[in-house]
PQR file with spaces between the fields and no chain letter, atoms N, CA, C, O and H, PARSE charges and radii, in Angstrom:
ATOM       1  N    UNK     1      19.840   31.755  -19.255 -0.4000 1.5000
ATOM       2  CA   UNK     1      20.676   30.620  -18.865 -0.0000 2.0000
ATOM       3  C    UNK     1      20.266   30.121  -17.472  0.5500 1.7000
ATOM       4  O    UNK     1      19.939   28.940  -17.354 -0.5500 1.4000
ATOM       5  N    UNK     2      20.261   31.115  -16.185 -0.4000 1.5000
ATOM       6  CA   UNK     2      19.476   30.650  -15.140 -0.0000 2.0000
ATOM       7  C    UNK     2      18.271   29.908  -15.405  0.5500 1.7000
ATOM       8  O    UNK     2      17.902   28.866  -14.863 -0.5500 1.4000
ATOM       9  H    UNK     2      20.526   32.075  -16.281  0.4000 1.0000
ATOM      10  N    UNK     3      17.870   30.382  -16.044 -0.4000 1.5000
ATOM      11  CA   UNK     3      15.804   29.701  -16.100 -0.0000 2.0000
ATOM      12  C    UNK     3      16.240   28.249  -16.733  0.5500 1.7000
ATOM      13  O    UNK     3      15.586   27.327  -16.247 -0.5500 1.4000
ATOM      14  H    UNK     3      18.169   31.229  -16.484  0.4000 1.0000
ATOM      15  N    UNK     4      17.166   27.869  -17.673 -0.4000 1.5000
ATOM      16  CA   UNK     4      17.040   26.868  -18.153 -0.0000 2.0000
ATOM      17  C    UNK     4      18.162   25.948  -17.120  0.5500 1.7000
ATOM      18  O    UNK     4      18.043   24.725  -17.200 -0.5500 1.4000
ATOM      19  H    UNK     4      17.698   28.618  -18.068  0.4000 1.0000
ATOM      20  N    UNK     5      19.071   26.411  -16.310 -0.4000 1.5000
ATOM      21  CA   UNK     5      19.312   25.460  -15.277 -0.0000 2.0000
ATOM      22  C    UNK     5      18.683   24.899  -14.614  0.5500 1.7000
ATOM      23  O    UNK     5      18.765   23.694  -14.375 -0.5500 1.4000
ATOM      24  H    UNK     5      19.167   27.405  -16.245  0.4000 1.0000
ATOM      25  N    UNK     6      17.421   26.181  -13.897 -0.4000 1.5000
ATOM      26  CA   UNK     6      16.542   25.636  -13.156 -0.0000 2.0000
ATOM      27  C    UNK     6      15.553   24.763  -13.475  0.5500 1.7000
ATOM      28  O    UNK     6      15.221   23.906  -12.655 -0.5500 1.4000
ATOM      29  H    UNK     6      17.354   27.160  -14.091  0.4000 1.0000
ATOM      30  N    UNK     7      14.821   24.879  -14.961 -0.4000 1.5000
ATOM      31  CA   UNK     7      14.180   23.805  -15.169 -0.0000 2.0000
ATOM      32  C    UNK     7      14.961   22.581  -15.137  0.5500 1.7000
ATOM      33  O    UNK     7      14.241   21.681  -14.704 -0.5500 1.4000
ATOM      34  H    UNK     7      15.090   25.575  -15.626  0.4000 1.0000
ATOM      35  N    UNK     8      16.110   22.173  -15.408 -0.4000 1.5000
ATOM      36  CA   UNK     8      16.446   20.822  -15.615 -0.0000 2.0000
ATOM      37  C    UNK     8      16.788   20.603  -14.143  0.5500 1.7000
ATOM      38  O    UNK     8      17.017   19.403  -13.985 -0.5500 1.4000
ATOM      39  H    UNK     8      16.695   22.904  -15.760  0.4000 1.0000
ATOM      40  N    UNK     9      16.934   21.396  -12.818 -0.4000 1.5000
ATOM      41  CA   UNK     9      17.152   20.564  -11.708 -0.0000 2.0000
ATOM      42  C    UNK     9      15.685   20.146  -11.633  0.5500 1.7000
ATOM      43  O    UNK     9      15.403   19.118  -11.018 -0.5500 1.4000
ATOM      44  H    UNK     9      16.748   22.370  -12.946  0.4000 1.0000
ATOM      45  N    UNK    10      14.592   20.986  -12.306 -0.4000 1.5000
ATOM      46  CA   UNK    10      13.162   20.052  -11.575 -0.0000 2.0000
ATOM      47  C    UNK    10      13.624   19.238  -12.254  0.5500 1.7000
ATOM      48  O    UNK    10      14.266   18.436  -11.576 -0.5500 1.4000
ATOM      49  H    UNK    10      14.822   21.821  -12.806  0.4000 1.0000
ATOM      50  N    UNK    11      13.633   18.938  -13.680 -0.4000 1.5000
ATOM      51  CA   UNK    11      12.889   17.566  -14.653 -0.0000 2.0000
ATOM      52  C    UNK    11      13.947   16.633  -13.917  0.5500 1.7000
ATOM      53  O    UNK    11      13.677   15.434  -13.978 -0.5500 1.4000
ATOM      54  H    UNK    11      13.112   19.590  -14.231  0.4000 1.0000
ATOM      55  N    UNK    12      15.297   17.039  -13.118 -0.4000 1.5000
ATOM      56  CA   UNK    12      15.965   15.987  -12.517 -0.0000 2.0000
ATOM      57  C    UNK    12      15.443   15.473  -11.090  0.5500 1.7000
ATOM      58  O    UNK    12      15.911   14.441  -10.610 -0.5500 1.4000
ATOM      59  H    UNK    12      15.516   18.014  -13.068  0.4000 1.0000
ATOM      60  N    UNK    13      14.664   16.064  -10.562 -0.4000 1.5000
ATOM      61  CA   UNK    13      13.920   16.281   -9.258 -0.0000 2.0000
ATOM      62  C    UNK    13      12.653   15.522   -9.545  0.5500 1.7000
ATOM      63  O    UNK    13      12.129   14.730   -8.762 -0.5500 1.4000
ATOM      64  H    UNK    13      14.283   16.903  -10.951  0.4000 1.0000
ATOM      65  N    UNK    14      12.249   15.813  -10.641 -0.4000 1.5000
ATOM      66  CA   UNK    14      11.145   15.192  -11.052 -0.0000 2.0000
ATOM      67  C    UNK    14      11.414   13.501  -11.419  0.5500 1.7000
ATOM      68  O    UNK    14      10.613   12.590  -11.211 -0.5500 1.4000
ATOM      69  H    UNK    14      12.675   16.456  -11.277  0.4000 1.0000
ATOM      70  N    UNK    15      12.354   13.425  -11.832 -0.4000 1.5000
ATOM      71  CA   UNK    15      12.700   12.056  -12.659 -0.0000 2.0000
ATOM      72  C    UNK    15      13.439   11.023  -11.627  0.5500 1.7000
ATOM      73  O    UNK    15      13.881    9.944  -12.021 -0.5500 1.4000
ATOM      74  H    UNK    15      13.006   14.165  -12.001  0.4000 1.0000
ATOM      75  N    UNK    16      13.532   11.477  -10.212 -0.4000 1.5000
ATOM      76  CA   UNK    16      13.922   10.602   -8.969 -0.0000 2.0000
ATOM      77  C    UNK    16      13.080   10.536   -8.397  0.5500 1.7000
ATOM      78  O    UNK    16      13.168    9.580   -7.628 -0.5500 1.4000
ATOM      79  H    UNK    16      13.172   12.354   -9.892  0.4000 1.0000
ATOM      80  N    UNK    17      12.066   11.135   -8.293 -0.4000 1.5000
ATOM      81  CA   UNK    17      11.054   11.004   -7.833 -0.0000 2.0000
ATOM      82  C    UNK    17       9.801    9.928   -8.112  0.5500 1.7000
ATOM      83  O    UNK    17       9.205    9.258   -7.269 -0.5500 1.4000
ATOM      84  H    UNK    17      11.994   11.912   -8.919  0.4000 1.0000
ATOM      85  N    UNK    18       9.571    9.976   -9.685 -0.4000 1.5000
ATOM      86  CA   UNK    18       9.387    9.054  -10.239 -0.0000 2.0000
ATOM      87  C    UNK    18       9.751    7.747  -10.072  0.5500 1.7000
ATOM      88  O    UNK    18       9.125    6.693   -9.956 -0.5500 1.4000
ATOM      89  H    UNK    18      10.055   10.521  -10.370  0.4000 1.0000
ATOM      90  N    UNK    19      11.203    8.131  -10.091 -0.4000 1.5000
ATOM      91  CA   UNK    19      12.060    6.650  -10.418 -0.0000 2.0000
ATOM      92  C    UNK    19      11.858    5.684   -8.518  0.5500 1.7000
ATOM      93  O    UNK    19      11.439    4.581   -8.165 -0.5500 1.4000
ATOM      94  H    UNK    19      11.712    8.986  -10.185  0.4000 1.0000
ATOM      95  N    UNK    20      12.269    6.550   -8.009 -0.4000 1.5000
ATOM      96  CA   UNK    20      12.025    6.349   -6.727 -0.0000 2.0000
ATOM      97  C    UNK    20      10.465    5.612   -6.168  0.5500 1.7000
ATOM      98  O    UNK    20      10.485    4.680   -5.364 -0.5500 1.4000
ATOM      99  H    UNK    20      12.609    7.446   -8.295  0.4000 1.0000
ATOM     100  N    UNK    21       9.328    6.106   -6.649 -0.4000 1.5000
ATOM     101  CA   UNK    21       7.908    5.889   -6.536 -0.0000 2.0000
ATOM     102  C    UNK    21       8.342    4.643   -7.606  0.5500 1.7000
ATOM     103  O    UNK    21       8.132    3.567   -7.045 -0.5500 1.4000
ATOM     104  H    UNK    21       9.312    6.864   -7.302  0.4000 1.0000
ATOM     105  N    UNK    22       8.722    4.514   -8.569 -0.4000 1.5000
ATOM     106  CA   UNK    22       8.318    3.171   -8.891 -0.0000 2.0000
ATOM     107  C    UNK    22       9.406    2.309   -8.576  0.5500 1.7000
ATOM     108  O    UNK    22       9.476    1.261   -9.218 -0.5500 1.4000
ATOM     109  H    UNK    22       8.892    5.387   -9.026  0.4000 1.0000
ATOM     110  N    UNK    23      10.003    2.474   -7.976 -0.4000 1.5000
ATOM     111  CA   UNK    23      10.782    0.868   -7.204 -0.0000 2.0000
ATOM     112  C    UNK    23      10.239    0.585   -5.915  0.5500 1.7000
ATOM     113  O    UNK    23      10.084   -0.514   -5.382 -0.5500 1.4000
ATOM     114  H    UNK    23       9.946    3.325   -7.454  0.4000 1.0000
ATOM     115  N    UNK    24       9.994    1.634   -5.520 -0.4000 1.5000
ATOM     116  CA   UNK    24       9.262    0.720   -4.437 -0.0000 2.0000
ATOM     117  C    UNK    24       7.736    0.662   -4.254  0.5500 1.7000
ATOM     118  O    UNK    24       7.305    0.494   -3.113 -0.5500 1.4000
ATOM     119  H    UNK    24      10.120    2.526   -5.953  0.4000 1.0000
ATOM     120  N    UNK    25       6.901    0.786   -5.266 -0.4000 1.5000
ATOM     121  CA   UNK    25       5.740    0.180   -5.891 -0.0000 2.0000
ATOM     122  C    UNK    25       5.798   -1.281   -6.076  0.5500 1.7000
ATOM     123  O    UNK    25       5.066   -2.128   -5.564 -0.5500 1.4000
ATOM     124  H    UNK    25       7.251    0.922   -6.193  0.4000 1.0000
ATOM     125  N    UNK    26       7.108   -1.494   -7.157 -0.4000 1.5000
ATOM     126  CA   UNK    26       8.003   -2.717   -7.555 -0.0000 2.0000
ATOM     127  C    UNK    26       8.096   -3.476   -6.128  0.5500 1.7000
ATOM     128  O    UNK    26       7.265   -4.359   -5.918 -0.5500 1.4000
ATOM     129  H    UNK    26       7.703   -0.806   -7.573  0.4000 1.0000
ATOM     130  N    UNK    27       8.987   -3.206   -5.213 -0.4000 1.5000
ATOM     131  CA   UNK    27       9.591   -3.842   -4.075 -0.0000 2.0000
ATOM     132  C    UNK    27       8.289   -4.388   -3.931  0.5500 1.7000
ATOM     133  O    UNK    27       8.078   -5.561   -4.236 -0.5500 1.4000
ATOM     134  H    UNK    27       9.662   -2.488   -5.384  0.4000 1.0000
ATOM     135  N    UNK    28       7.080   -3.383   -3.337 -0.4000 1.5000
ATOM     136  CA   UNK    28       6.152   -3.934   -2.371 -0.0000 2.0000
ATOM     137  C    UNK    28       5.044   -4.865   -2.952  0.5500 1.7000
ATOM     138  O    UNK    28       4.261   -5.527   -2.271 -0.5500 1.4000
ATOM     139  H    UNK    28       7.251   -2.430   -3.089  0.4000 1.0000
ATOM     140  N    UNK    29       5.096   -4.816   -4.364 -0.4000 1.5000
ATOM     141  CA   UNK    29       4.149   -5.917   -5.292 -0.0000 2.0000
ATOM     142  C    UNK    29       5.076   -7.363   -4.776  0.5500 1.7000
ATOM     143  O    UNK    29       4.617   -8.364   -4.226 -0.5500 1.4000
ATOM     144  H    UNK    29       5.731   -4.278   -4.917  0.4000 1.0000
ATOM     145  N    UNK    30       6.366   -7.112   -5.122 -0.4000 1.5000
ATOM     146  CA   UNK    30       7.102   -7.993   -5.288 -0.0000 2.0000
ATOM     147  C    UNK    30       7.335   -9.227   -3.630  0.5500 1.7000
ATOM     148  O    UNK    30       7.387  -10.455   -3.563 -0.5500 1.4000
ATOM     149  H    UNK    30       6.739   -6.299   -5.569  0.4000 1.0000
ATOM     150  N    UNK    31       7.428   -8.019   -2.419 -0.4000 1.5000
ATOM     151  CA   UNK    31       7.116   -8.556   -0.824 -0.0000 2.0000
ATOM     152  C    UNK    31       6.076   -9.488   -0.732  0.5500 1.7000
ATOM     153  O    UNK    31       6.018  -10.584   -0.176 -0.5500 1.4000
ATOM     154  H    UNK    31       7.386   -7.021   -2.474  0.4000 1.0000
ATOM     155  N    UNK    32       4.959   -8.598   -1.629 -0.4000 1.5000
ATOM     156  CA   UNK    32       3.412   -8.704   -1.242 -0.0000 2.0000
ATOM     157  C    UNK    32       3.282   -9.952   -2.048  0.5500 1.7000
ATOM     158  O    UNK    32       2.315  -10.636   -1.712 -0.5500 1.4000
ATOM     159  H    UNK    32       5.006   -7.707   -2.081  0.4000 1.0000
ATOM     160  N    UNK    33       3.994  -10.420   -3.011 -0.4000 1.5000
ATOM     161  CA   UNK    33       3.719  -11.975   -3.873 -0.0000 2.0000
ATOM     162  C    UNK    33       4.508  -13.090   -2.567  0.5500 1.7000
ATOM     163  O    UNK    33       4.550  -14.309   -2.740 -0.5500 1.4000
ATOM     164  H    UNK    33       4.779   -9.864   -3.283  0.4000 1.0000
């Protein structure tokens, strides 16, 4: 049960991270037009 908490705080760690890297990829295409 531990091991499978801990994976889902990465894949949640992982998935803001992501999400995060692509908005402001987004923002700065978007500045940069």
């Amino acid at each position: 049960m531990g091991t499978y908490v801990v994976l889902l705080v990465m894949v949640l760690l992982v998935g803001l991270a992501v999400l995060g890297g692509l908005y402001f990829v987004l923002s700065r295409d978007h500045t940069r037009r």
